[in-house]
N, C-alpha and C positions, 0 to 999 in steps of 0.2 A: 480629419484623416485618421483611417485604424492605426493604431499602435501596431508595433512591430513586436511582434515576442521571442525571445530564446528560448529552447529547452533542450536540458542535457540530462542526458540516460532514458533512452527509446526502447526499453525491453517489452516484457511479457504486457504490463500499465502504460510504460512513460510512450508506447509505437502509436497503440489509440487513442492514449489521451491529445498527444499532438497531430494525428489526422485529424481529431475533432476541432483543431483551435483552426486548422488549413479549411474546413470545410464551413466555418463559421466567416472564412475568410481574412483570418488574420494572417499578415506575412510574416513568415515563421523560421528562423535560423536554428539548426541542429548541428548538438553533437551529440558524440558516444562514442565509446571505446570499442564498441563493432561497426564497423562500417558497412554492413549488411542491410541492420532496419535505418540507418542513415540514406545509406542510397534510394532503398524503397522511399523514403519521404521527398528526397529532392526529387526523384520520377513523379511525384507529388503535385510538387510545387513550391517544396520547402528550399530551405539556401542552406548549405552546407559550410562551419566554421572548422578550423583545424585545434581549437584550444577556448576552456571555457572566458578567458581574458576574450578572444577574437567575438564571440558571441555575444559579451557584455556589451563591449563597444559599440554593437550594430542594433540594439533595442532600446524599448522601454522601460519593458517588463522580463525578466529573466527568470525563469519556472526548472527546478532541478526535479528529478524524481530517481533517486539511487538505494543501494539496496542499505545503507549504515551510516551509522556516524563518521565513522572514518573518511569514508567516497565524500560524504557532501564537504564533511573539514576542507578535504585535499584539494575539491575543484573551488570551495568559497577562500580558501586562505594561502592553497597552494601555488606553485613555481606556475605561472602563465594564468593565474586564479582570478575571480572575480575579483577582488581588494587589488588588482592592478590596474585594472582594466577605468580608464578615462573617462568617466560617465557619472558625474552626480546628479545626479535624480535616479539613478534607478532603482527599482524597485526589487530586490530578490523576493523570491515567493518560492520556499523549500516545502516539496509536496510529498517530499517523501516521508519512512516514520523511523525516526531517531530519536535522542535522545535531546530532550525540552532543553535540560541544562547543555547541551552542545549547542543548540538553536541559540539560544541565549548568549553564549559566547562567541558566535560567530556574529550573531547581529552586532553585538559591542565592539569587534575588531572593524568591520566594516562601514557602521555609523561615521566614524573622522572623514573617511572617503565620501560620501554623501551617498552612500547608498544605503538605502531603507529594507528592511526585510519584515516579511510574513512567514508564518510555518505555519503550512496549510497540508496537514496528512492525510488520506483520501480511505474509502472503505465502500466495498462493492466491488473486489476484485476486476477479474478481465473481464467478464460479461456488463458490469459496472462501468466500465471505463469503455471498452466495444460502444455503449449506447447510451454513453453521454448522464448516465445516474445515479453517480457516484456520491458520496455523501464525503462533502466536504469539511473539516474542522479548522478553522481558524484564528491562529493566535496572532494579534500587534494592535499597530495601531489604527483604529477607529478609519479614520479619511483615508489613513490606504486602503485599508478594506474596502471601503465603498468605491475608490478607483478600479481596483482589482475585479471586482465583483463579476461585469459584464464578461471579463476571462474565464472568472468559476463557473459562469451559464452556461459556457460551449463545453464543460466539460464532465457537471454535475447536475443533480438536482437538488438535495438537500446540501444547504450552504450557508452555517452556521459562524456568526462571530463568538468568538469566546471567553474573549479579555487580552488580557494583552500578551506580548510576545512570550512563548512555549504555551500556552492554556491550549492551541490546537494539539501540542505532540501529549500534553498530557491526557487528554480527551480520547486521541484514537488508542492508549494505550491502554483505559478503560475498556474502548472498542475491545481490544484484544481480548481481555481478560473474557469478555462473555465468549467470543465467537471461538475460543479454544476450548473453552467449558464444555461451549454448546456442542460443538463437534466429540469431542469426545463421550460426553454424555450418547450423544446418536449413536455412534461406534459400541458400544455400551451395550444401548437398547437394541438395537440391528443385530448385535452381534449374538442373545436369548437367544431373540425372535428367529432369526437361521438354526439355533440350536434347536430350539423347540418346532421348527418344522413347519415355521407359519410363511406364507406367502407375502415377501417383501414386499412386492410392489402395493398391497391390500393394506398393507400394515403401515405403510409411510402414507398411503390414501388418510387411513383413520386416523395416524397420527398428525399427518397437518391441520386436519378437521377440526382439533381439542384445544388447549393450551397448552402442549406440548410444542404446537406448531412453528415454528421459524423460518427467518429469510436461509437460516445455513439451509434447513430440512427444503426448503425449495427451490433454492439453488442446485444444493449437493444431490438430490433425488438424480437426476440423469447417473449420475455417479457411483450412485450403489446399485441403481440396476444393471447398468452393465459393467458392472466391478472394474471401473475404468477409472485411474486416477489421474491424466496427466492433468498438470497445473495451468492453469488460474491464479493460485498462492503457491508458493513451494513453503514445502513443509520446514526445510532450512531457513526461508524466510520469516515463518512464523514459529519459530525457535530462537529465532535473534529476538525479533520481539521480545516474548516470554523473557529473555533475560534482561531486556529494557527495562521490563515491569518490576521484576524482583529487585534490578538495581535503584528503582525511584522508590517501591517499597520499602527500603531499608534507609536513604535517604532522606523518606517524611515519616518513619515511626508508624509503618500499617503493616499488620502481619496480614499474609497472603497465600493460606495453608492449602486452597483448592489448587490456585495456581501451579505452587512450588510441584505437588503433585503432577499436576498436568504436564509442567515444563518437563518430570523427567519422564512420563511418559514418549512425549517428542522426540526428547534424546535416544531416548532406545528403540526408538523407529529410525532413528539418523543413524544407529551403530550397527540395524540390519544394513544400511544401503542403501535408505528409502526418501534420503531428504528430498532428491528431487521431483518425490510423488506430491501432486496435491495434498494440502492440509485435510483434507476429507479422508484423504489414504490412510490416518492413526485406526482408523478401522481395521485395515487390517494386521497389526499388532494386537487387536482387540482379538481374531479371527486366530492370529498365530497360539497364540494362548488356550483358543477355545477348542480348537480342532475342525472348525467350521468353517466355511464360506458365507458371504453377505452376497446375493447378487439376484436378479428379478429371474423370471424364468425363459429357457431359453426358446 
């Protein structure tokens, strides 16, 4: 018989990642605090819960994807919360990316209740998650993992164990640290390259071509030529990050001088007004600076 899965917070990730588990055929219980992409899922096929306790109760496997530590705290430990909910064996599998040491303390308050957790944070944005290719990082134990597994195929490709519980939030906060790099650095180069008068769309050709090349620059290309930033990642979300990263930097004794950089770059694209632009969009604070536009021709 397929497992029955939970999953709460259906946003920009958590809407496709769970048509993907519907269309793998897993019977599929949702919440979230919009009841907009909830309803799109029960037109689905999905079942709707009023509180993440009601959702626990009704699976196996229960899959959170929220934007912070605080959200996952509130729905794994809070008033109506998973640690209520009647169910030992199940399985929490936290997909979202917070903080390792939060992970850790939530699986520890949970464990007495018989429920098992994974932290499994994800990479490949919306078009990643839209088509099932998301790269999975996961931290716990061993046999759940391999429980879990056939769950991460309907929603991923790469899907990595990593040791034990936080080794996956540590992992994708690595992730971070490149792809904010990477991004900025583009924003960087793009932002010359308009100055000097070269033809973008030519220029990110010969750039993916070299070692220069990247998933951002192949992803993000749609996005700087039509100087279009709506998100995929919001830039406020990968701001939160960033502070994830500095707060586990100073926590294990790793200076992190590119980063810190980078972070407040982010910030001062969030004090124009622009958090809710794709992460691609630090371009244009790159472009504010320069007096130039980044964009393909029209």
């Amino acid at each position: 018989m397929t497992q029955a899965i939970g999953f709460i917070g259906v946003g920009i990730m958590g809407r496709p990642m769970a048509r993907n588990l519907l269309k793998a055929g897993y019977p599929l219980v949702v919440h979230s605090r919009s009841q907009g992409p909830v309803d799109e899922l029960v037109g689905a096929g999905a079942k709707a819960a009023t509180s993440p306790k009601a959702v626990a109760e009704q699976v196996e496997i229960l899959i959170t994807m929220l934007p912070n530590s605080p959200d996952v705290e509130l729905v794994a430990l809070g008033e109506n919360g998973i640690i209520e909910a009647d169910n030992r064996g199940l399985i929490f599998v936290d997909m979202s990316t917070i903080s390792p040491i939060v992970s850790q303390k939530i699986a520890k308050a949970l464990e007495p209740r018989g429920i098992r957790m994974l932290d499994a944070p994800v990479s490949g944005g919306e078009k990643g998650a839209i088509e099932a290719t998301l790269s999975i990082m996961v931290g716990g134990d061993r046999a759940i993992f391999d429980q879990v597994l056939p769950v991460f195929q309907a929603m991923g490709k790469t899907i990595t164990h990593l040791g034990p519980l936080g080794a996956g939030g540590f992992t994708k906060l690595a992730n971070q640290i490149i792809v904010a790099g990477n991004l900025t650095a583009l924003a960087e180069a793009l932002t010359l390259a308009a100055k000097a008068g070269l033809d973008i769309e030519l220029t990110l050709k010969a750039l993916g071509g070299g070692l220069a090349g990247s998933r951002c620059l192949e992803q993000k290309t749609p996005n700087y030529l039509a100087h279009s930033f709506n998100p995929g990642f919001k830039v406020d979300l990968h701001y939160k990050d960033l502070g994830l990263i500095m707060e586990a930097g100073r926590a294990l004794g790793v200076p992190l001088p590119t980063t810190a950089v980078v972070q407040e770059l982010f910030n001062a694209l969030r004090q124009k007004g622009r958090g809710g632009l794709d992460h691609s969009g630090i371009v244009t604070l790159l472009e504010d600076l320069a007096g130039v536009e980044v964009r393909g021709k029209k």
